[in-house]
C-alpha positions, 0 to 999 in steps of 0.5 A: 882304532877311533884314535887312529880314525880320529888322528886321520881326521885331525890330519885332513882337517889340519891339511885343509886348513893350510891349503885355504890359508894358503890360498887366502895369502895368495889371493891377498898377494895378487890383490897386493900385486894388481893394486887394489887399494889404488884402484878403490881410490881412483874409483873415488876420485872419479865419483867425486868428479861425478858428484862435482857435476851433480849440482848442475844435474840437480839444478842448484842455485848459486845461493845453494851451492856451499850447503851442498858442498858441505853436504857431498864432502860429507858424504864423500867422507862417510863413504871413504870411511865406512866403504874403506879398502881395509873394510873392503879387502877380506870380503874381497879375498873371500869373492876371489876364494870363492870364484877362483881355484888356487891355479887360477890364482897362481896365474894371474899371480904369474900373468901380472907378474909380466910386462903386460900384466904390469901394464894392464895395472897401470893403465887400467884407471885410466881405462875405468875413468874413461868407461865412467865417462862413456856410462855417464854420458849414456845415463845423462843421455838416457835420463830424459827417457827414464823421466818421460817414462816414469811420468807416463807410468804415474799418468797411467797408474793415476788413471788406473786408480782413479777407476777403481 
């Protein structure tokens, strides 16, 4: 009787793993089919078109210019190196296990499959690189808020201090 027990379990167990396998190879197909990697990638890119504007921000001088060229290629490199897509992409497999059910899966699969899924994908970098720029303009926009408030913060806390 516990061999029988401990088969059944050994069965169910085995079964379980199939079924997250298989759903593990499927949300690695939709990952494959939506372009991940490619979108890791154009989001670099647009960060390194942020970065590329970061000397302005920060007030760089031109004598200063090629030692934070040098500094923010290496940063891009250290990024591109330790935040890879292949670093990337079992963790993400595991969010979408996660959050997803296996038919919900299966449909996206089946909708990026489509004429419309195709073009979302295709357009969808395009679509990001031009939400980037809309939140870059915001912060650049709200920046001077947030420094007039940390100011006023300090001022107060400075105050606060020298009472007590």
């Amino acid at each position: 009787m516990n061999k029988l027990i401990a088969g059944l379990l050994l069965s169910v167990l085995a079964f379980s793993a199939m079924a997250e396998q298989s759903k593990r190879e499927s949300v690695e197909a939709l990952l494959t089919l939506t372009n991940a990697d490619a979108i890791v990638d154009s989001i670099y890119a647009q960060m390194d078109q942020m970065f590329a504007g970061m000397s302005t921000q920060l007030g760089i001088k031109p004598s200063e210019q090629s030692a934070f060229d040098r500094y923010m290629k290496k940063v891009v490199v250290a990024m591109r190196e330790d935040m890879s897509w292949e670093k990337m992409k079992d963790p993400m497999i595991d969010i979408y296990l996660k959050h997803y059910t296996e038919q919900e899966i299966q449909d996206m699969l089946a909708f990026y499959q489509t004429a419309t899924g195709q073009s979302m994908i295709t357009k969808m970098p395009a679509v990001m690189s031009d939400s980037m720029a809309i939140s870059q303009a915001m912060v650049k926009d709200f920046l001077p808020k947030i420094t007039a408030m940390a100011q006023e913060f300090r001022k107060e806390l400075e105050e606060a201090r020298t009472k007590d």
